[in-house]
VOPAGU-2260 file (C-alpha; in pm, 1 decimal, decimal comma):
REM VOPAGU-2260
SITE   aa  ch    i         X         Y         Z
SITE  UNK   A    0   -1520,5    1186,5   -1641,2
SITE  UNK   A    1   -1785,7    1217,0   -1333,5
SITE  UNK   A    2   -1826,2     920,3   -1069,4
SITE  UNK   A    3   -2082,9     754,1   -1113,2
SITE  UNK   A    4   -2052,1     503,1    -881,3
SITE  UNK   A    5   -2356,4     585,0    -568,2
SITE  UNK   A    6   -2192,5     783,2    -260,6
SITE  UNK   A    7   -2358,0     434,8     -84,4
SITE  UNK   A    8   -2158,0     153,5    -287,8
SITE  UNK   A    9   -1899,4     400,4    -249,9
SITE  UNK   A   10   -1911,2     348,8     168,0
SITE  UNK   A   11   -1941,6     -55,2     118,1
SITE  UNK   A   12   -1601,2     -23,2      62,1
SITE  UNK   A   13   -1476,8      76,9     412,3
SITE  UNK   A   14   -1688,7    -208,2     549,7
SITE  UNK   A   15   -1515,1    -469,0     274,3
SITE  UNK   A   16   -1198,9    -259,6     391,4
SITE  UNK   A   17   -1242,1    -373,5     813,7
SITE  UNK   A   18   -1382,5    -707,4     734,6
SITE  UNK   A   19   -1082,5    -856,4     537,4
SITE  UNK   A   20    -817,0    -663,2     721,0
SITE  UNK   A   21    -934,8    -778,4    1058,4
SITE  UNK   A   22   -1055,4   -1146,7     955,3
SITE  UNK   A   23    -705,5   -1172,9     812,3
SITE  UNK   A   24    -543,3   -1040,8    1145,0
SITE  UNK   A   25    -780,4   -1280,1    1359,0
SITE  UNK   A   26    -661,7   -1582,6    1138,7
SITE  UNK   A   27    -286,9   -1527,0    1106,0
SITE  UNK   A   28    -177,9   -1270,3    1383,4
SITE  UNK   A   29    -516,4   -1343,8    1644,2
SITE  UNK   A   30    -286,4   -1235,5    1960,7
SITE  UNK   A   31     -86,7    -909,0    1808,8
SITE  UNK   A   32    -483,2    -804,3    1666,1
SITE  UNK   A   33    -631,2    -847,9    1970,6
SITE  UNK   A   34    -335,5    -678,6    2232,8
SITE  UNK   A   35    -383,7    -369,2    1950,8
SITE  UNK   A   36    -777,2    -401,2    1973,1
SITE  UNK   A   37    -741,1    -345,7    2378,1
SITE  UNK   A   38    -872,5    -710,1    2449,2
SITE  UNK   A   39    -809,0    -750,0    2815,0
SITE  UNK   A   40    -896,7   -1120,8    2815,7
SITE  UNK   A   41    -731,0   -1451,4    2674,6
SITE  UNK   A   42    -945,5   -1625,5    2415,9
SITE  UNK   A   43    -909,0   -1958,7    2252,0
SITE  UNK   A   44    -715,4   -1963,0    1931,3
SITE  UNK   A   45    -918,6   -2178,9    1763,3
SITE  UNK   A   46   -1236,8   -1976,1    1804,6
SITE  UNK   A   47   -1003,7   -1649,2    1730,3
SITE  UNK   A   48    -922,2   -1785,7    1423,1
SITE  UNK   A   49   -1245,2   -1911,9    1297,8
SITE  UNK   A   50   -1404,4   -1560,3    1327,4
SITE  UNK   A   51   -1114,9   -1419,0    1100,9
SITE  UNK   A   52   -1288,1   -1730,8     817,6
SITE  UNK   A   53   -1631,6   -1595,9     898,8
SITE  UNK   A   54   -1478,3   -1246,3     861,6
SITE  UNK   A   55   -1301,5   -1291,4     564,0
SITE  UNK   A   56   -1656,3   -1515,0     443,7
SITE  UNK   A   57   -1853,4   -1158,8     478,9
SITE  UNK   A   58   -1590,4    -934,3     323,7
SITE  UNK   A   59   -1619,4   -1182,7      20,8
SITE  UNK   A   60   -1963,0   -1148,3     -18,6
SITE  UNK   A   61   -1961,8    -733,8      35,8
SITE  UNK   A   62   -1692,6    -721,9    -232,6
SITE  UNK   A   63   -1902,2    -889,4    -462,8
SITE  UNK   A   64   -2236,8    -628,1    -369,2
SITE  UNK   A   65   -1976,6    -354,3    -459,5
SITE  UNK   A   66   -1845,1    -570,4    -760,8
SITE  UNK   A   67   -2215,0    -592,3    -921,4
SITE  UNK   A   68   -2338,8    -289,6    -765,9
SITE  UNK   A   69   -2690,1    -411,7    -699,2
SITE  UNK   A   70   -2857,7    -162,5    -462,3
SITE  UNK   A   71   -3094,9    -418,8    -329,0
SITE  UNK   A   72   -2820,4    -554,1     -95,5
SITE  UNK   A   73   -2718,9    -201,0      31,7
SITE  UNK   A   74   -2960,9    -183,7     262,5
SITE  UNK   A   75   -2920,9    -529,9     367,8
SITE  UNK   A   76   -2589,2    -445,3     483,9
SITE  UNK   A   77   -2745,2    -229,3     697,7
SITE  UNK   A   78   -3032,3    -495,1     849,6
SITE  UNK   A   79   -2768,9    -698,2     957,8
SITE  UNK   A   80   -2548,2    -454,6    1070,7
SITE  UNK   A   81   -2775,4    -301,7    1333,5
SITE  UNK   A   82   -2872,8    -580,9    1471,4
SITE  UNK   A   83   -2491,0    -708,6    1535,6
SITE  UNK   A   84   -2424,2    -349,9    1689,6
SITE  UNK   A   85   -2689,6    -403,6    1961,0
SITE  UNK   A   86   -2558,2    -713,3    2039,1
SITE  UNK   A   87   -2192,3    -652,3    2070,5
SITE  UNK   A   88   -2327,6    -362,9    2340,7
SITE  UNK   A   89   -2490,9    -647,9    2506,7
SITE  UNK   A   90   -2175,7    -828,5    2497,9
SITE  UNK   A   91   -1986,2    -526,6    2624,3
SITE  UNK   A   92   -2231,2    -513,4    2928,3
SITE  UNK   A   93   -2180,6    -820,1    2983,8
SITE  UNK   A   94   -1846,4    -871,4    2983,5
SITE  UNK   A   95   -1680,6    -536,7    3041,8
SITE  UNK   A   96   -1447,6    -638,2    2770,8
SITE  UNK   A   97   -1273,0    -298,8    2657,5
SITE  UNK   A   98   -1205,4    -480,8    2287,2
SITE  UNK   A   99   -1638,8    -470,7    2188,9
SITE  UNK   A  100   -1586,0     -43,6    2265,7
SITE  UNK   A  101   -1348,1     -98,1    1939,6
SITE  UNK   A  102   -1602,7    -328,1    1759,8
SITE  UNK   A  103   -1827,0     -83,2    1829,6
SITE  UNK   A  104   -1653,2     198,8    1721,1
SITE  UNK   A  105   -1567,9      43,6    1383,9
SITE  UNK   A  106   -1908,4     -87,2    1297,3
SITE  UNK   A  107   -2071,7     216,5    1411,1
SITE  UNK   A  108   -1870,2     426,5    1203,6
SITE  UNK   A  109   -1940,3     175,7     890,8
SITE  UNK   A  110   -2339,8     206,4    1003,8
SITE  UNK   A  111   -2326,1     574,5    1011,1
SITE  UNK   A  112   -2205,1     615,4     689,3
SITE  UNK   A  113   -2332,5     371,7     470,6
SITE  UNK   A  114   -2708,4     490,1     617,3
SITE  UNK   A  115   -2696,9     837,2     590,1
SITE  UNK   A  116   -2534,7     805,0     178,0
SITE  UNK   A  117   -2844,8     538,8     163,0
SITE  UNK   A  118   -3114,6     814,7     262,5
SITE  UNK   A  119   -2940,0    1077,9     143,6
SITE  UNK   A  120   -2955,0     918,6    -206,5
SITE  UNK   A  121   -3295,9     762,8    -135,6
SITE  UNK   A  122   -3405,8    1120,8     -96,1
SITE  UNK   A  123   -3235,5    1251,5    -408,0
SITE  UNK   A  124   -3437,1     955,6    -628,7
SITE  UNK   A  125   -3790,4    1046,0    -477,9
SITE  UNK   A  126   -3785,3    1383,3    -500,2
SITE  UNK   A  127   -4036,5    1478,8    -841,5
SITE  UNK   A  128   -3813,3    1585,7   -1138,9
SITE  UNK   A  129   -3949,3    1952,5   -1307,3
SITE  UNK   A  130   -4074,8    1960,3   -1648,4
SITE  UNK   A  131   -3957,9    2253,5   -1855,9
């Protein structure tokens, strides 16, 4: 039996994957995931915890773009990714803070590889079919 499931769905799962792992970790374990994340500062554990909701509140909503497989939001994904990796760089030069190199890593990673199996396969679907 072939997969048929798109090399770009396929990728939505690693960000599902980071986004409930870590918004689980920020809610229940926010000290332990932020010593192993290389956070150098102390941060409120209220606001901790209420990203690992909003976390957790994304992964939801990826899980159900893989669930129903509607390519429409694939690319979304990545308009809002981009957008939050240029700002956690800001937030890195601001603050120095080693943990947004780790952010960045992560969601750089997830960018990388959800956009090149997006053009790769946008590439495959516009290239002319031959007649025989």
């Amino acid at each position: 039996m072939p997969n048929t499931m798109p090399k770009t769905r396929r990728t939505l799962f690693y960000l599902a994957s980071y986004l409930l792992i870590t918004g689980l970790a920020l809610l229940f374990v926010p000290d332990l995931f932020l010593k192993l994340a290389f956070a150098t500062r102390e941060y409120p554990g209220a606001f901790v915890r209420f990203s690992g909701i909003l976390m957790i509140g994304l992964a939801t909503v990826v899980v159900n773009i893989i669930r129903f497989g509607n390519k429409d939001f694939y690319r979304a994904t990545l308009i809002a990714r981009v957008p939050m990796w240029i700002a956690t760089l800001a937030l890195y030069f601001y603050t120095q803070e080693t943990f947004f190199i780790v952010v960045l890593a992560v969601l750089g990673t997830g960018i990388v590889l959800t956009s090149s199996a997006y053009l790769s396969e946008r590439h495959i679907a516009t290239q002319p079919t031959s007649k025989v």
